[in-house]
C-alpha atoms as a printed R data frame, in Angstrom:
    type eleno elety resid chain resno       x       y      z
1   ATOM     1    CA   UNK     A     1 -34.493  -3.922 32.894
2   ATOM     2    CA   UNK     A     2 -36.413  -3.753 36.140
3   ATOM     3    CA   UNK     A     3 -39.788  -3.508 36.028
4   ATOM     4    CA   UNK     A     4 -42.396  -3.077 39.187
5   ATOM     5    CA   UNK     A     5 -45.548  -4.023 39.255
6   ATOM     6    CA   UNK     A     6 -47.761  -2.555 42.030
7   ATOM     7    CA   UNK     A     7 -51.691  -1.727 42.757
8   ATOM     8    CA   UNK     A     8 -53.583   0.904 44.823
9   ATOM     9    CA   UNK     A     9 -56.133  -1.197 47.018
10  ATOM    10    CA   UNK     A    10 -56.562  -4.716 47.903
11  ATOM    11    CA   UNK     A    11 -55.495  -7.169 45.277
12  ATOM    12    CA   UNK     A    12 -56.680  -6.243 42.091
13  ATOM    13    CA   UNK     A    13 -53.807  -8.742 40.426
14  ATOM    14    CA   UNK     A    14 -50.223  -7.750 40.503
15  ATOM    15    CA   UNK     A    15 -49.433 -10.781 41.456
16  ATOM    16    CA   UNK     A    16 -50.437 -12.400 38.137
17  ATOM    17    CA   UNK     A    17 -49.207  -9.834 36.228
18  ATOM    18    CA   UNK     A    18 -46.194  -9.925 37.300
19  ATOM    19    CA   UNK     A    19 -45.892 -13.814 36.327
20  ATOM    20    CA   UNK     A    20 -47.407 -12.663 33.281
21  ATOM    21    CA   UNK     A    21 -44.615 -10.544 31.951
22  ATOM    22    CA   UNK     A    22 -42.348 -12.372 33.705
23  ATOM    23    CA   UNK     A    23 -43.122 -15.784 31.387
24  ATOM    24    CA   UNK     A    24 -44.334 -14.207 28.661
25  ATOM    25    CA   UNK     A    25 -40.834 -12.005 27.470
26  ATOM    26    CA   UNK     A    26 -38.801 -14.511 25.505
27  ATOM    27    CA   UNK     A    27 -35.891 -13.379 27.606
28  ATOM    28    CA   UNK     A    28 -34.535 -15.029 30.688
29  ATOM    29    CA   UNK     A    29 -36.589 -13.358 33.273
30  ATOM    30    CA   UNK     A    30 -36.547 -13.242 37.666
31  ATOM    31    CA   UNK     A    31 -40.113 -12.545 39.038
32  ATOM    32    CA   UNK     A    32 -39.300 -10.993 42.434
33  ATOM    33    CA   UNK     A    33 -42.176 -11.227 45.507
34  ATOM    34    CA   UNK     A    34 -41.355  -8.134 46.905
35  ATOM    35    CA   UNK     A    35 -44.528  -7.641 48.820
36  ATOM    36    CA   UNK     A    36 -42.897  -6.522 52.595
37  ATOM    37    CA   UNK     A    37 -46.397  -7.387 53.935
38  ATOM    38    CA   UNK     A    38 -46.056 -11.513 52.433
39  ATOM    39    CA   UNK     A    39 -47.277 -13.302 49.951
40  ATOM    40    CA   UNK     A    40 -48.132 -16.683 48.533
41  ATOM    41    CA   UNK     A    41 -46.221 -17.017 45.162
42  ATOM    42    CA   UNK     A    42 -44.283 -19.884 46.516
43  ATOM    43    CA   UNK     A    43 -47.475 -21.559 46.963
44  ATOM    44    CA   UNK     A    44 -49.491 -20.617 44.187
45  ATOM    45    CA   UNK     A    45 -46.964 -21.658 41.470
46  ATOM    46    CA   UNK     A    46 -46.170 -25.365 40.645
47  ATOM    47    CA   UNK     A    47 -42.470 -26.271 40.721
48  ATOM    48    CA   UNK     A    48 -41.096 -27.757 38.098
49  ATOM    49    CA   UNK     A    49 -41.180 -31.384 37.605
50  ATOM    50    CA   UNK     A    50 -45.704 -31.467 37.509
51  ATOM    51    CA   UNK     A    51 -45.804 -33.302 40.851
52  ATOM    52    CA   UNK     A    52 -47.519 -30.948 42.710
53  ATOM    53    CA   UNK     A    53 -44.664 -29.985 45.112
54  ATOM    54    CA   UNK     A    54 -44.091 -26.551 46.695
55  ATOM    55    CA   UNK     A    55 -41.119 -24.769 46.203
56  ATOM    56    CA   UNK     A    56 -38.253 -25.466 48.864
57  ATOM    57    CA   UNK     A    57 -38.906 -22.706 51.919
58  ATOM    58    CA   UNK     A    58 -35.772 -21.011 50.996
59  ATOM    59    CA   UNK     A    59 -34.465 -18.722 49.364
60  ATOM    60    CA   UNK     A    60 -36.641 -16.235 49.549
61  ATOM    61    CA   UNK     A    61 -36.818 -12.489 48.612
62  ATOM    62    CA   UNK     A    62 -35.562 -11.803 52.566
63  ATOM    63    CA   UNK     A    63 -32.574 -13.800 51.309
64  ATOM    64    CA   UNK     A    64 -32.187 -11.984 48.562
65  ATOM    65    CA   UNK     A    65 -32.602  -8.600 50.423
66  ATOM    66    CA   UNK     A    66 -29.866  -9.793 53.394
67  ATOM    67    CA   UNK     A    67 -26.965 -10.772 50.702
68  ATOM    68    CA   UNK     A    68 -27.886  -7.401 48.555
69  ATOM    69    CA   UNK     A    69 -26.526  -5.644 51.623
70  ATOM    70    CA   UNK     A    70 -22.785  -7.060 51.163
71  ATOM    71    CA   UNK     A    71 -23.110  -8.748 47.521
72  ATOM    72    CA   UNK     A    72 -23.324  -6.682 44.902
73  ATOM    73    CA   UNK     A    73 -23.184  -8.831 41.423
74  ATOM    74    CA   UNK     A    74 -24.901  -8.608 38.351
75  ATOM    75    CA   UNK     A    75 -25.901 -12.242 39.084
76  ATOM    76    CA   UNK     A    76 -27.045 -12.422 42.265
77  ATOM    77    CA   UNK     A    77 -31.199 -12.291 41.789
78  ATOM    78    CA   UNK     A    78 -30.792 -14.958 39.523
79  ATOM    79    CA   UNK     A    79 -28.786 -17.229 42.002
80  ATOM    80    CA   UNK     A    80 -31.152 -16.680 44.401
81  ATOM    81    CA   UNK     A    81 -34.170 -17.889 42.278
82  ATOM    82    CA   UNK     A    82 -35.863 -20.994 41.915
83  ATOM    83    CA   UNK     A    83 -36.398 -22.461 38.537
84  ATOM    84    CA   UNK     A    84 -39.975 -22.139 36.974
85  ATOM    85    CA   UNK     A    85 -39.649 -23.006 33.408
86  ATOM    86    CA   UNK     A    86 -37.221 -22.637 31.019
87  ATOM    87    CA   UNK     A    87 -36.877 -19.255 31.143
88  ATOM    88    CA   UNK     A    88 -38.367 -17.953 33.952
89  ATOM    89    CA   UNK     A    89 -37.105 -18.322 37.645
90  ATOM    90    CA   UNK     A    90 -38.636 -17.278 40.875
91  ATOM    91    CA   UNK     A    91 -37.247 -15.377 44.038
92  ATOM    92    CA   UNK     A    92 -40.622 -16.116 46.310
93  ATOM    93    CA   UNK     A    93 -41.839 -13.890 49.113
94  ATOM    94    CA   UNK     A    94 -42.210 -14.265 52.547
95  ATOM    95    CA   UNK     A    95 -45.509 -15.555 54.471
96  ATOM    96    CA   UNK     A    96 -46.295 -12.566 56.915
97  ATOM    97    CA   UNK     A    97 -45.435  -9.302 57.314
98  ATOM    98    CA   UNK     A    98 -43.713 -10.033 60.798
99  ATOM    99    CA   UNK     A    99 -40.574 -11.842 59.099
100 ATOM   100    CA   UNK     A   100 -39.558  -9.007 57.045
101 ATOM   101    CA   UNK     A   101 -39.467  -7.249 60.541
102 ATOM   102    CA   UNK     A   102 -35.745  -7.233 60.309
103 ATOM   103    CA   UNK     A   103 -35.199  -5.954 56.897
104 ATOM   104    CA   UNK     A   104 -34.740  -2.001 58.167
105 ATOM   105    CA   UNK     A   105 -34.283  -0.804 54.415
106 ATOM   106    CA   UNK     A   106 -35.366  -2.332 51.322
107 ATOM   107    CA   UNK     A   107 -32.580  -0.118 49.165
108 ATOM   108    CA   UNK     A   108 -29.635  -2.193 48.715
109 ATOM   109    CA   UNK     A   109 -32.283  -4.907 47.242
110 ATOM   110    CA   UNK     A   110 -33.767  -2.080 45.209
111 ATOM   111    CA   UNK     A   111 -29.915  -1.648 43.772
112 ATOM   112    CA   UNK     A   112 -29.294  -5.784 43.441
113 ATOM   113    CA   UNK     A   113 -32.202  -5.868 41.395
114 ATOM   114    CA   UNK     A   114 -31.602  -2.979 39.148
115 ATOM   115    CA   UNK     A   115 -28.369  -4.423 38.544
116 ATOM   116    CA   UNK     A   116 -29.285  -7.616 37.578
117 ATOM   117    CA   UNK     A   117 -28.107  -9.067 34.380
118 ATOM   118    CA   UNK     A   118 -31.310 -10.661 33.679
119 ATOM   119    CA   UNK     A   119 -34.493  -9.244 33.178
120 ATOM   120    CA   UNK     A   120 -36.762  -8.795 36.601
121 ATOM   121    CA   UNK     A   121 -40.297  -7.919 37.256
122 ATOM   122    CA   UNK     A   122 -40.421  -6.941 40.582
123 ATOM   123    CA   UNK     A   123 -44.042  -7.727 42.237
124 ATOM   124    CA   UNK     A   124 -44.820  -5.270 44.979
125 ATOM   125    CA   UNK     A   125 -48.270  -5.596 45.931
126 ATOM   126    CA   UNK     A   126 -50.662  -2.936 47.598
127 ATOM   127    CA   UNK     A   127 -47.948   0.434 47.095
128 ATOM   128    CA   UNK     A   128 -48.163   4.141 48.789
129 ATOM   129    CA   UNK     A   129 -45.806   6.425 49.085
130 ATOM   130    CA   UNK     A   130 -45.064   5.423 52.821
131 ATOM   131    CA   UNK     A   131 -44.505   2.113 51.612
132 ATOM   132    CA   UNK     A   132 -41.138  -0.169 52.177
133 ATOM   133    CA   UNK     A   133 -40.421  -1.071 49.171
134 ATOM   134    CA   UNK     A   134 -40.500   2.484 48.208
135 ATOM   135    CA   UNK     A   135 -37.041   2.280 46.685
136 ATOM   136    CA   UNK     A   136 -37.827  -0.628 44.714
137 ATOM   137    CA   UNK     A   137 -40.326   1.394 42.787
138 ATOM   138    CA   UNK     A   138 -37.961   4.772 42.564
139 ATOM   139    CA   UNK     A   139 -35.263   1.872 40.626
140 ATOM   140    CA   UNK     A   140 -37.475   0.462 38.435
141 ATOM   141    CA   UNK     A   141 -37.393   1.560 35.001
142 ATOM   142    CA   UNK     A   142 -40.893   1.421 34.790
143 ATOM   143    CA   UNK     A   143 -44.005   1.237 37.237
144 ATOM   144    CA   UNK     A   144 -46.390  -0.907 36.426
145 ATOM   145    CA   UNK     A   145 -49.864   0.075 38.653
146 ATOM   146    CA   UNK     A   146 -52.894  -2.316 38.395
147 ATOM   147    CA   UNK     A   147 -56.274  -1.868 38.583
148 ATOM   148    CA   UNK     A   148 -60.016  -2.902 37.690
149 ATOM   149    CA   UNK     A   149 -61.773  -0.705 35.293
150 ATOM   150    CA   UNK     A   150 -64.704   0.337 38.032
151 ATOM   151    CA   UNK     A   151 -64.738   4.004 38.204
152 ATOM   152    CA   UNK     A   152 -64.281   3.882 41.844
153 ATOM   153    CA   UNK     A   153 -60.584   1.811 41.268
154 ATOM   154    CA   UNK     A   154 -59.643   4.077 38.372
155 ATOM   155    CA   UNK     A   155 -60.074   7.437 40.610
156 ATOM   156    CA   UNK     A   156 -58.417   5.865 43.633
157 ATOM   157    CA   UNK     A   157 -55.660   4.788 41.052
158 ATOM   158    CA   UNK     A   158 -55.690   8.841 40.105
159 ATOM   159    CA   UNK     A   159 -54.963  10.235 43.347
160 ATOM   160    CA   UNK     A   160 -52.531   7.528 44.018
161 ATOM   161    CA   UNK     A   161 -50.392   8.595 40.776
162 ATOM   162    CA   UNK     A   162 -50.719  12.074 42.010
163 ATOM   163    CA   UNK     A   163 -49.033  11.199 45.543
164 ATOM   164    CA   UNK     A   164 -46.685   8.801 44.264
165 ATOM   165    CA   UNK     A   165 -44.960  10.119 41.441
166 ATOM   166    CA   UNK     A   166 -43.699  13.659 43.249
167 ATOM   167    CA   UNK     A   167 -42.113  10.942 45.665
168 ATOM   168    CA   UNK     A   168 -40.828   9.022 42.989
169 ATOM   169    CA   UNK     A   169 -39.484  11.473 41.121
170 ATOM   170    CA   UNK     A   170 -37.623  12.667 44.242
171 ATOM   171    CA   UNK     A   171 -35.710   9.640 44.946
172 ATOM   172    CA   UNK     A   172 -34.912   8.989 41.425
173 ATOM   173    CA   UNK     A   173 -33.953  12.632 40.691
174 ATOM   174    CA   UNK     A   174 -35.874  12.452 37.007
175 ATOM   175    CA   UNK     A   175 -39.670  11.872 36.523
176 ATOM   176    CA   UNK     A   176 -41.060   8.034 36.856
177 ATOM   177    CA   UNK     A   177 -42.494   6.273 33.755
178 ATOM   178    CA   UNK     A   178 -45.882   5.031 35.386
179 ATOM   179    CA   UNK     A   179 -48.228   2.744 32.617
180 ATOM   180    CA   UNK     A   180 -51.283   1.939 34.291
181 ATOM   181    CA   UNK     A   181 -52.590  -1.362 33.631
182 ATOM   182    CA   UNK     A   182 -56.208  -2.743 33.583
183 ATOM   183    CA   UNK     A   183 -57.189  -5.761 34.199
184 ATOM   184    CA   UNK     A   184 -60.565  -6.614 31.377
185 ATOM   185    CA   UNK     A   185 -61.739  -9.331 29.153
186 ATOM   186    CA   UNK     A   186 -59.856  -9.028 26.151
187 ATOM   187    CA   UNK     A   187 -63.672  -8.639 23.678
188 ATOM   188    CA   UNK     A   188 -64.082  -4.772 25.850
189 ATOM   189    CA   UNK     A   189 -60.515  -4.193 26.037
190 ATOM   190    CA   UNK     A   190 -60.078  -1.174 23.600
191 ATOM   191    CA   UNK     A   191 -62.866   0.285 24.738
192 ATOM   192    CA   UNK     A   192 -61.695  -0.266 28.647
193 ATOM   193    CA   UNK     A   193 -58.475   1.333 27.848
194 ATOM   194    CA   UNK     A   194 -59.688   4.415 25.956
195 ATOM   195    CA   UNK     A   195 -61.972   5.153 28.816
196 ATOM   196    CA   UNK     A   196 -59.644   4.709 31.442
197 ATOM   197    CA   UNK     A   197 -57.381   7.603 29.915
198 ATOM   198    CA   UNK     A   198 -59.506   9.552 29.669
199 ATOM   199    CA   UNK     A   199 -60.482   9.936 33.254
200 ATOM   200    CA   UNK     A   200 -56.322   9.438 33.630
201 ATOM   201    CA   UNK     A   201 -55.687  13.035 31.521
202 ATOM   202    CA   UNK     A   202 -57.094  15.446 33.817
203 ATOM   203    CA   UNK     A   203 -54.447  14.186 36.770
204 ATOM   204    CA   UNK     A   204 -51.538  15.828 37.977
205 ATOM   205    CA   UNK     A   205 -49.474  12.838 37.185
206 ATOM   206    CA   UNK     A   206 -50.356  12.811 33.411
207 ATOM   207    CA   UNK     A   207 -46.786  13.761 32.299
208 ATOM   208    CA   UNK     A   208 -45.701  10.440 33.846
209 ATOM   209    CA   UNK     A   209 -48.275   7.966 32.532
210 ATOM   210    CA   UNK     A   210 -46.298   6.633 29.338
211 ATOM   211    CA   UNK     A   211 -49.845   5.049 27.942
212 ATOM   212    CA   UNK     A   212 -52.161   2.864 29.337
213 ATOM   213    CA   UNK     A   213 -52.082  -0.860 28.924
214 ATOM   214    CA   UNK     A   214 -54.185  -4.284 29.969
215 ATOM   215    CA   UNK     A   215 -54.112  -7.825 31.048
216 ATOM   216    CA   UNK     A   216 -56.634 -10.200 29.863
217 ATOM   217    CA   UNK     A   217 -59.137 -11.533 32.910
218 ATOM   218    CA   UNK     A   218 -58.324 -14.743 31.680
219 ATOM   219    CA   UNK     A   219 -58.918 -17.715 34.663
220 ATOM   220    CA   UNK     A   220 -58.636 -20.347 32.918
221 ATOM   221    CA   UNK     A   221 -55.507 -19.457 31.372
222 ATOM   222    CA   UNK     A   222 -54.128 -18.065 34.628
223 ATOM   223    CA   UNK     A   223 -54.629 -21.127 36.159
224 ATOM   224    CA   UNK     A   224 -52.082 -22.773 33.531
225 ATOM   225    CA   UNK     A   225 -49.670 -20.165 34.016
226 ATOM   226    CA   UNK     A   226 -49.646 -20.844 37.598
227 ATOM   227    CA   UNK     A   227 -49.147 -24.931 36.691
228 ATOM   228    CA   UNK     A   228 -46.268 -23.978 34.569
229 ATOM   229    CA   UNK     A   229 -47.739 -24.964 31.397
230 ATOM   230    CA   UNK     A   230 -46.927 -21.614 29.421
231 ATOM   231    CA   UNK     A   231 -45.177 -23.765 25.612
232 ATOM   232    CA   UNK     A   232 -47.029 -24.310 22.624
233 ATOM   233    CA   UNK     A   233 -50.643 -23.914 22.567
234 ATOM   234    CA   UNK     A   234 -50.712 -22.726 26.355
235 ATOM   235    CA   UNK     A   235 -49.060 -20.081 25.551
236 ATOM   236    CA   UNK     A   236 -51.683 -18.749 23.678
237 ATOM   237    CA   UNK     A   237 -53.944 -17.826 26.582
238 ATOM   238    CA   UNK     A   238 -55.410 -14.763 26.596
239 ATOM   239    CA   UNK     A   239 -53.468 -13.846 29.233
240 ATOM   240    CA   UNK     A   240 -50.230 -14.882 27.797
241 ATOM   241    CA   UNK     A   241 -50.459 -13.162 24.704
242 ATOM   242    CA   UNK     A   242 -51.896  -9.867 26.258
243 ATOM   243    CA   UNK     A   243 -48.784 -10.135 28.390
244 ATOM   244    CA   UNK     A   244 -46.695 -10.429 25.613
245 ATOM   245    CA   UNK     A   245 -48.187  -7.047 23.943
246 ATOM   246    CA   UNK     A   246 -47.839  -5.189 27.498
247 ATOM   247    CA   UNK     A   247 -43.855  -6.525 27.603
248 ATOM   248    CA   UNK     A   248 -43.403  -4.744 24.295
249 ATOM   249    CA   UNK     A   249 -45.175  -1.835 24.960
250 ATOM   250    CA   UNK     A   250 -43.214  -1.190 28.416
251 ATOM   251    CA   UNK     A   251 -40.122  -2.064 26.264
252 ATOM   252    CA   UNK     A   252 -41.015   0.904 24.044
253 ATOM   253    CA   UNK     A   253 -42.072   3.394 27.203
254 ATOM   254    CA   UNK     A   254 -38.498   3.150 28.582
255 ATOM   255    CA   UNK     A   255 -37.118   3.127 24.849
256 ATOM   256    CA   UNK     A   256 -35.865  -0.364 24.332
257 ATOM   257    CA   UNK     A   257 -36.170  -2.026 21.349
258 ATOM   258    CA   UNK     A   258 -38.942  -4.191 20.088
259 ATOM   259    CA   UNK     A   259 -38.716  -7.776 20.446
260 ATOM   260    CA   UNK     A   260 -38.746  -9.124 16.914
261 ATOM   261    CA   UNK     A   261 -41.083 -11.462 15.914
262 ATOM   262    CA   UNK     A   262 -40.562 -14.498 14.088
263 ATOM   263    CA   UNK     A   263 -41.777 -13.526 11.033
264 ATOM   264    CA   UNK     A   264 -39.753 -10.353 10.920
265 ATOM   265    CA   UNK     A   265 -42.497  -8.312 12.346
266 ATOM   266    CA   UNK     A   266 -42.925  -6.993 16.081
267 ATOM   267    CA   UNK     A   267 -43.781  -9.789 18.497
């Protein structure tokens, strides 16, 4: 299952999200910086071991996006990943736009990481429908679009939908499955997300939205997640577990099965 995770302006957290769902599934999982204009994962995140170190300077998601164009095996995101915990690995992005300079179509990556055998959660940043990593989002099973639950972000986040998902939906030949996600304390949550589809329903792009969904502004417990510490009671972060929900509910908007829960319920 690929999964991208995108926003409209600035930086209103795909980044984090991304990690998010990428250590919160309790399937092996890839989180992919496919930003083409850079990013800082490598940096941000702690590599294992809790000494503080950086992750090595390669492989990176340029790597990944050179091989895709002569590799083609089910295991090749993974093998270009570096380990983050147990169960979640990380192919890192590059630091400025200028080195992905070379990369003159992000497709064949789009195709590497659709076939991947594990699960990936592609994180492509600020998205248009000029963008790069176009393809990337046309693959993905679902689109993941992040936002802030001002007005003013929600209705730029509406007339993005509206220009994207025609130019999805071309590429892919069928209709996208776009689930807008909204970054709010978890106490105002319900509340956020009612009111946020409402002002979704009137758009053009209201056939594609499969729901509307939320992370928890949680800083505390996104700090942990960035230091690796995502077992036992860390993993009960708001964040984490608001995470976990969204994994399940994407899980259900492309029709795959529930995770089950320990207790025989729905994680």
């Amino acid at each position: 299952m690929l999964i991208a995770v995108c926003c409209d302006r600035g930086a209103p957290g795909s980044t984090t999200t991304a990690l998010a769902l990428g250590v919160s599934t309790p399937e092996p999982a890839v989180v992919v910086e496919v930003d083409p204009y850079g990013g800082d994962l490598a940096l941000r995140c702690a590599a294992p071991g809790g000494r503080g170190e950086a992750f090595p300077p390669t492989p990176t998601v340029l790597t990944l996006a050179s091989e895709a164009r002569t590799m083609h095996s089910p295991g090749l995101v993974a093998s270009k990943a570096h380990e983050f915990t147990e169960s979640t690995r990380i192919v890192p992005g590059h630091f400025s736009a200028e080195q992905a300079a070379g990369v003159k179509t992000w497709a064949p990556l789009a195709q590497a990481l659709r076939d991947s055998a594990s699960r990936v959660v592609a994180d492509l940043g600020r998205i248009h429908s000029s963008s790069p990593t176009i393809p990337v989002a046309a693959a993905a099973d679902v689109v993941v679009m992040v936002t802030r639950p001002e007005v003013g972000a929600v209705m730029h986040l509406k007339d993005r939908l509206e220009r994207l998902a025609p130019v999805l939906a071309n590429i892919r030949n069928a209709p996208p499955v776009i689930v807008p996600v909204v970054v709010t304390p978890k106490r105002i949550a319900g509340g956020v997300v009612d009111e946020v589809g409402q002002m979704l329903a009137p758009s053009n792009a209201a056939g594609v939205i499969a729901g509307i969904g939320w992370i928890a502004l949680d800083p505390d417990g996104v700090e942990l997640m960035y230091a690796a510490k995502v077992g036992g009671k860390d993993a009960r972060t708001p964040v984490l577990r608001s995470a976990a929900v969204l994994n399940d509910q994407l899980n259900q908007a492309v029709g795959v099965r529930a995770y089950p829960a320990p207790d025989g319920g729905v994680a």
